[in-house]
C-alpha positions in Angstrom: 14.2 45.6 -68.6 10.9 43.6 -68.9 9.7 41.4 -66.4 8.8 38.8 -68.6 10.2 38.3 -72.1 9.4 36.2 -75.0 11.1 32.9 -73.6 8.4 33.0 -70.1 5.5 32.9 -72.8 3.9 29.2 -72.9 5.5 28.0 -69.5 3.8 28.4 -65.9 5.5 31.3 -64.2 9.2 30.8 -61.8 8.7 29.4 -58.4 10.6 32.3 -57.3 7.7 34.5 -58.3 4.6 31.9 -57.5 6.3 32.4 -54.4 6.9 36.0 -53.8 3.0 36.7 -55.3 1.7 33.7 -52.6 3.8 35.4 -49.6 2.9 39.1 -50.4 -0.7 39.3 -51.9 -3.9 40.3 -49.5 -7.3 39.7 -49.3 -9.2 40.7 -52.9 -6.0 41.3 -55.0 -6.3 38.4 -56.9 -10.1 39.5 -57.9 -9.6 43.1 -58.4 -6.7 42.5 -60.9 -8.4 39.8 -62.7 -11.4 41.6 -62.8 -9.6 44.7 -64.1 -8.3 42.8 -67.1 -11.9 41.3 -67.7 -10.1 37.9 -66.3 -11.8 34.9 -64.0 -10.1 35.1 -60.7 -10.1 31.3 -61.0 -7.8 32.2 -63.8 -5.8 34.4 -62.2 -5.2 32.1 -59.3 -3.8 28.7 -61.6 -1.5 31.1 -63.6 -0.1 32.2 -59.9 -0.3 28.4 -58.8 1.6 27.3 -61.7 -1.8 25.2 -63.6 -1.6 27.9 -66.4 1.0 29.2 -68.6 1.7 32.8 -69.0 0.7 34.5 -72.3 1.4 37.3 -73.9 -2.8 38.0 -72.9 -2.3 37.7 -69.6 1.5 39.0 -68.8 0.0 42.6 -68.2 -2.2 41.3 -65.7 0.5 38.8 -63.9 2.8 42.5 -64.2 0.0 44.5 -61.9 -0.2 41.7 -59.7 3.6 41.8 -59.1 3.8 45.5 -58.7 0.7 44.9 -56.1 2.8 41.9 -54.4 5.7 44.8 -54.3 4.0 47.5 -52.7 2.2 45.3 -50.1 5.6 44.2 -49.6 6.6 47.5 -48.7 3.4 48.3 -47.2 4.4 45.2 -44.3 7.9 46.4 -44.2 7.6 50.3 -42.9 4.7 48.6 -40.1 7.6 45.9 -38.8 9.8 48.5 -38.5 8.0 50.7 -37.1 6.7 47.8 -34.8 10.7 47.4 -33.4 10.6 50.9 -32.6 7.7 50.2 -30.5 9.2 47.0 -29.0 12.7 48.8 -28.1 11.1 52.2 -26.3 9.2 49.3 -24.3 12.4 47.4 -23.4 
């Protein structure tokens, strides 16, 4: 299944996802994945924020910023966990 589908095009991205992309993106992803797709960061940023619409131009580069957003995700998961483990051989 696609991410997005023809019905997202012309309408600013979910909340959901403005949300999950504000919560798990770091420092410089915006600008590397804009810059990738020979975007404006500035771009980038007010389709994220909701000030754009998404487009069938710029879905690939919303799609690499969510798979980023994931793996950072992940990324942040493994080090809390492995944080607990710390916390609990301490306690």
């Amino acid at each position: 299944m696609a991410i997005f589908e023809e019905k997202h095009f012309g309408n600013p991205i979910s909340k959901e996802l403005e949300t999950y992309i504000i919560y798990n993106q770091s420092k410089g992803d915006i600008k590397e994945i804009a810059e990738k797709h020979s975007y404006n960061p500035i771009t980038l940023t007010a389709i994220v924020r909701g000030n754009r619409n998404l487009t069938e131009g710029n879905a690939p580069m919303m799609i690499d910023l969510f798979r980023r957003c994931i793996k950072n995700y992940n990324s942040n998961q493994r080090t809390k966990e492995s944080i607990n483990e710390l916390i609990q051989k301490a306690i």
